[in-house]
Every structure is written in C-alpha cells, then in structure tokens.
TIPAMI-473658 format. One record per residue (C-alpha): y, z, x; residue in three letters. Coordinates in steps of 0.1 Angstrom, whole numbers, padded with zeros to 4 digits, always signed. Layout:
// TIPAMI-473658
YZXALA/...
***
This chain:
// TIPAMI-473658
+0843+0725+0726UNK/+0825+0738+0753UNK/+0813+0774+0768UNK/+0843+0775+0789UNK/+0868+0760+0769UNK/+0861+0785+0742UNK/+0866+0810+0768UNK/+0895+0797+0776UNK/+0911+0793+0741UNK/+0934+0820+0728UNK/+0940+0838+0762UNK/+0975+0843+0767UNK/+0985+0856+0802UNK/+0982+0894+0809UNK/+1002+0902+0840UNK/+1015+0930+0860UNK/+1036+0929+0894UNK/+1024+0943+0922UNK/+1035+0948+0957UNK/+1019+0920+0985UNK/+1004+0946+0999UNK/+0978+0948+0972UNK/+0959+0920+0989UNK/+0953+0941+1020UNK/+0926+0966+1003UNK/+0896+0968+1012UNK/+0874+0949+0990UNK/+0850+0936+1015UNK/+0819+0950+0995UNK/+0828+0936+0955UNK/+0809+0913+0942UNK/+0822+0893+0913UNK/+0822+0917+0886UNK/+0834+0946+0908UNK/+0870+0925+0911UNK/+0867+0918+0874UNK/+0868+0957+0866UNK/+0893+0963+0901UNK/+0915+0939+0886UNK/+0913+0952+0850UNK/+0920+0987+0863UNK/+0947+0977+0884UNK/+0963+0966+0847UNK/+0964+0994+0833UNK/+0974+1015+0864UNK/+1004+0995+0868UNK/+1020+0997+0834UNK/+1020+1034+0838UNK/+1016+1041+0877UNK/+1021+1080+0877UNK/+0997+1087+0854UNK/+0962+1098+0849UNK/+0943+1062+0830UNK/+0925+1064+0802UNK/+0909+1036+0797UNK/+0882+1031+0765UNK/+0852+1008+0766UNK/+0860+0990+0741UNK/+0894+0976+0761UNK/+0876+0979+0796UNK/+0850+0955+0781UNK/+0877+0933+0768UNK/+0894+0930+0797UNK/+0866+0922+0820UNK/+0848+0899+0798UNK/+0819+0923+0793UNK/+0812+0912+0759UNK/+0786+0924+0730UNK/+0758+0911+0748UNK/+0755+0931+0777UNK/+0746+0963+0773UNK/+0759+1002+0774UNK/+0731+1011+0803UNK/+0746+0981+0819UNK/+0781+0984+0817UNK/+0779+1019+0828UNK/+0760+1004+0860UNK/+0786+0979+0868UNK/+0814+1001+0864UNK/+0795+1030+0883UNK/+0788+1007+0910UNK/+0826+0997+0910UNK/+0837+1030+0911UNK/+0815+1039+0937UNK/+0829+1012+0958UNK/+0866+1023+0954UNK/+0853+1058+0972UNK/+0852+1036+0999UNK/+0883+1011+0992UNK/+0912+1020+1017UNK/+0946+1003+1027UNK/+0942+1001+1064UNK/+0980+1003+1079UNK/+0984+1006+1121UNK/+1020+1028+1127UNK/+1039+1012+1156UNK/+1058+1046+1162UNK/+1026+1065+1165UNK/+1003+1038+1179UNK/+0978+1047+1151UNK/+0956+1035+1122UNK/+0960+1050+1090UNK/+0935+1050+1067UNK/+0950+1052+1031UNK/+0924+1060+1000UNK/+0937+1042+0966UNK/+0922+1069+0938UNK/+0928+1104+0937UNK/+0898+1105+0915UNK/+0876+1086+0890UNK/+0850+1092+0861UNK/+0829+1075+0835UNK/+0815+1091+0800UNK/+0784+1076+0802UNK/+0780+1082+0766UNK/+0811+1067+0754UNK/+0823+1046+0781UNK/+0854+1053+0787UNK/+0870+1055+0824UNK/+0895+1079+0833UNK/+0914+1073+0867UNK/+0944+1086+0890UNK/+0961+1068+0914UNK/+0969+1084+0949UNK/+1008+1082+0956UNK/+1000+1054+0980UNK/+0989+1033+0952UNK/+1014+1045+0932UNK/+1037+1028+0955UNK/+1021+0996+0957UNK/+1021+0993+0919UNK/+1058+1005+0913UNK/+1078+0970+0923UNK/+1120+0970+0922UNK/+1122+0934+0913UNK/+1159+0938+0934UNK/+1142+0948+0968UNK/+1111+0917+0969UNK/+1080+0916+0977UNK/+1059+0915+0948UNK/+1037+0893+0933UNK/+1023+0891+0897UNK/+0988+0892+0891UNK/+0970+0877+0857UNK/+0943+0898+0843UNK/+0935+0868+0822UNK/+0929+0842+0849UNK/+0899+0865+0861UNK/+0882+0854+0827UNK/+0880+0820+0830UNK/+0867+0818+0865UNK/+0834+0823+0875UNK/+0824+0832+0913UNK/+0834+0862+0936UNK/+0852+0836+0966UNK/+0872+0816+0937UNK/+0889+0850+0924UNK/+0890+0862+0958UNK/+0908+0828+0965UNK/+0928+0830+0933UNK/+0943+0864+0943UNK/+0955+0852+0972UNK/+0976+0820+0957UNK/+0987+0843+0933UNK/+1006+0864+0959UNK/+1023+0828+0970UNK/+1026+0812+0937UNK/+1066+0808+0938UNK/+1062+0791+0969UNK/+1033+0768+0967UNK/+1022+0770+1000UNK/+1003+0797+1016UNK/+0990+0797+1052UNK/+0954+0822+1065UNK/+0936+0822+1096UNK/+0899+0811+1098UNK/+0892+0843+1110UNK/+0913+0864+1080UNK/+0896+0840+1053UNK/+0861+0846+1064UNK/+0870+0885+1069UNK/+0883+0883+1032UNK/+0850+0864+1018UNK/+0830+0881+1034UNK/+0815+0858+1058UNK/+0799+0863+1087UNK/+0823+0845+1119UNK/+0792+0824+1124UNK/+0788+0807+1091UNK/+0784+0773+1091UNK/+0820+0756+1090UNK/+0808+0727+1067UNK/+0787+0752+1045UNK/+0816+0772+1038UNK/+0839+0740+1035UNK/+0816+0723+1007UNK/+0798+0750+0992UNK/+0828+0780+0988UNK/+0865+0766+0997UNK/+0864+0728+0980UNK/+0848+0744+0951UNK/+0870+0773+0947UNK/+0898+0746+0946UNK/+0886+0725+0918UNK/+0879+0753+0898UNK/+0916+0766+0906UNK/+0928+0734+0900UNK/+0942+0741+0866UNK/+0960+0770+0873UNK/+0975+0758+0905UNK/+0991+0719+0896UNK/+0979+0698+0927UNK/+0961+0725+0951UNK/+0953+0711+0985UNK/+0937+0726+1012UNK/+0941+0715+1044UNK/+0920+0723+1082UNK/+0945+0735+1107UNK/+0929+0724+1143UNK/+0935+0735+1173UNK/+0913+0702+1190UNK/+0879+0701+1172UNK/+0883+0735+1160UNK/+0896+0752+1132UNK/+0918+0780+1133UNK/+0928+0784+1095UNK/+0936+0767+1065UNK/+0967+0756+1045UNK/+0967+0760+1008UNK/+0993+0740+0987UNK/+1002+0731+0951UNK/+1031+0725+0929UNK/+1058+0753+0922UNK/+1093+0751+0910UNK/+1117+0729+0922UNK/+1146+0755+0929UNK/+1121+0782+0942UNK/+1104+0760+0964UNK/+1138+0749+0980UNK/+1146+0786+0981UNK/+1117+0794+1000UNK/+1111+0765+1027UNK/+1132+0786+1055UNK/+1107+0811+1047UNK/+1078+0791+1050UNK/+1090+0774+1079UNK/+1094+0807+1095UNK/+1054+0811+1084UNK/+1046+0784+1097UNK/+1064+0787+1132UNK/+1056+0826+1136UNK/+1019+0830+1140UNK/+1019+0867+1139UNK/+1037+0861+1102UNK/+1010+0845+1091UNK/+0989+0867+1080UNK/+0982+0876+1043UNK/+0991+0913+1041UNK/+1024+0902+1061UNK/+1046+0879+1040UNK/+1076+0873+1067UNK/+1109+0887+1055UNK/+1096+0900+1024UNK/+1078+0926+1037UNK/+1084+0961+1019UNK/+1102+0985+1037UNK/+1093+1011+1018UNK/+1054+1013+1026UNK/+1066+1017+1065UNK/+1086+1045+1050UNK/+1060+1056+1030UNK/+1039+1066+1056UNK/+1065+1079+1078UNK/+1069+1105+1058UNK/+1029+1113+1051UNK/+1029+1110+1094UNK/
***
C-alpha cells in the first residue's frame, strides 16, 4: 500500500451543507494549506453556526492533515497566515435596488493560543446565513472535509469545491474568465499551460471522486470562452435536473458559479435588504 492509499484508508466522509453561495468568497490569496484550514473551520462553524468555535489543535490538526511531523512553530504560522487572510476574505454582493456593491466580512473575530493551539472563532451573521441551509427552500450544497485530505494541490481543491456545489447534477458550466479569476491566474496565461499543467490534472486526480469527469473547451471560433465539467450522478436526479441545466446552458448570465439558476437563495437578497 502506498503513501496515498494509506491516506486514503479509514477516511469516512465528514460533510456539512452549506449555501451555493459559499463558493463566492473571496479566496483569491490561499494557497493550499490555507483552504485545508478554511475548509476545516468552515466544519465546525456549520454544525453550530451561532456560536463562538472553539476549536483544539489537536482536532484542527486532524482535520487539516497537519500531522506529528510538522511542527507547533509551524502550525501556528500556517494557521496565522490563514487567519490573517480571512481579515481580508469578503462575500462581494452588487444590490440591484441600490445599484451598489456590498462588501460582506465572513468573521466577526479570530484568535490563536500560540502556546496551546487552539483557535477560537465567530461567525458574522452573514456567514451565519450561508452556513444555516433549510433543506425545504434549496440551494445548498454539501462539502467533504475529508476529500480535502486526499488531494494534493491548491487548483485541484479549488476545482473540487466547485463540482462539489454541482454534484447532484453532474454537469457544471464556468467562464474562462471566472475559472482563471478563481485560480488565480493571470487573463494572459498561456491557454495550453493551464490546460495540461492545472485543469487535465486536476481532473485525474478528481477522477475518483467524480465517476467519469470530463472537461470540455467551449469555443466561440478558435477561442475559448469557458469550460464544461461533467461526470456521473444519479439517474433520477440527473433527470430531475436537465431543465435546470438546460436553462444553464441557454442563459449565459446563469452561468456563473455564485448564480446556480433557479436555486438561487432568496434569503441572502433579503439578507442584505435588511443590513441596506
């Protein structure tokens, strides 16, 4: 048995729903282990959203894959650096009524005892809402702590965050322009560079989580304008959901990641109604 399998072996999944929106923060600046510990925090936020987190070492470590080997003076500098980062992590959300961006922070605060470890955190109420999902209303996604742990490489679990959010329908559609933004490439990367060296990796490596995943170059003439993910899902949900991709598909102001067509939740309009 190899490094990975061994990894791999024993880890059952470790989930939590949370609303699409999730996939809209601002993450532009994490590197890998940053959305390791993001992801890990966003855990144990969600299973008890109004609270204030705390969240020991021991489990932080356990849940990011920070094992034995690296050291206290290093894990408080990766999750220091995370932290840090979060500062800076905002929801982004334009009102129509007031023709205005709004600029959303996700923690209402966030420390680290750099002699035991530990991480205590607060959720602002916008997060709050983003982590509270009515299964009845839609709009959610689940998220797997433990995929995070057997991938290796910032785009892949950038990528894999993404499918996740369309993993009941199997196909999931992003603009060239939204997938670089997300990866953090420059709009003047080499197309074939990012093709070979981050997206057809990214896919093998997802490969086993996602039965069959595809990507596929949408062109407008020679040039790209985004790309089409697909692999296998359910049988009755995929049927359920083909008006909705269709509509994807046929809308292109629908297709972007932070707007999943008709299931998009009323409630964060509402939400910032109200702070407006």
């Amino acid at each position: 048995m190899n490094k990975k399998e061994k990894k791999e072996e024993g880890l059952l999944p470790k989930e939590v729903l949370v609303k699409n929106f999730f996939n809209s923060i601002n993450i532009k600046s994490f590197k890998e282990k940053d959305i390791d510990i993001f992801v890990a925090i966003t855990y144990k936020i969600a299973l008890s959203p109004n609270k204030e987190i705390i969240i020991e070492q021991e489990e932080l470590r356990k849940l990011t894959g920070m094992g034995e080997n690296v050291s206290i003076s290093v894990y408080n500098a990766h999750v220091n650096e995370l932290l840090e980062k979060l500062q800076g992590s905002t929801y982004v959300y334009f009102n129509d009524k007031t023709n205005e961006k709004v600029y959303v922070n996700i923690l209402e605060y966030m420390k680290i005892n750099v002699v035991t470890g530990d991480v205590t955190i607060k959720a602002t109420p916008f997060f709050q809402e983003i982590l509270e999902v009515n299964i009845k209303e839609g709009g959610f996604f689940s998220i797997d702590v433990n995929l995070n742990l057997i991938l290796s490489g910032k785009y892949t679990k950038i990528i894999s965050l993404m499918l996740q959010q369309w993993n009941n329908f199997g196909r999931f559609y992003i603009s060239k322009e939204k997938l670089y933004e997300k990866l953090q490439l420059s709009e003047k990367a080499n197309v074939k560079y990012v093709n070979n060296e981050i997206i057809m990796p990214a896919v093998k490596q997802l490969g086993k989580q996602f039965i069959d995943l595809k990507v596929e170059k949408m062109k407008k003439g020679r040039s790209i304008t985004g790309y089409l993910f697909t692999f296998q899902t359910h049988k009755k949900i995929a049927e359920q959901a083909e008006p909705l991709i269709q509509e994807s598909c046929s809308e292109p102001s629908l297709q972007d990641i932070e707007k999943p067509t008709s299931l998009i939740d009323e409630n964060i309009r509402k939400y910032f109604e109200e702070v407006k």
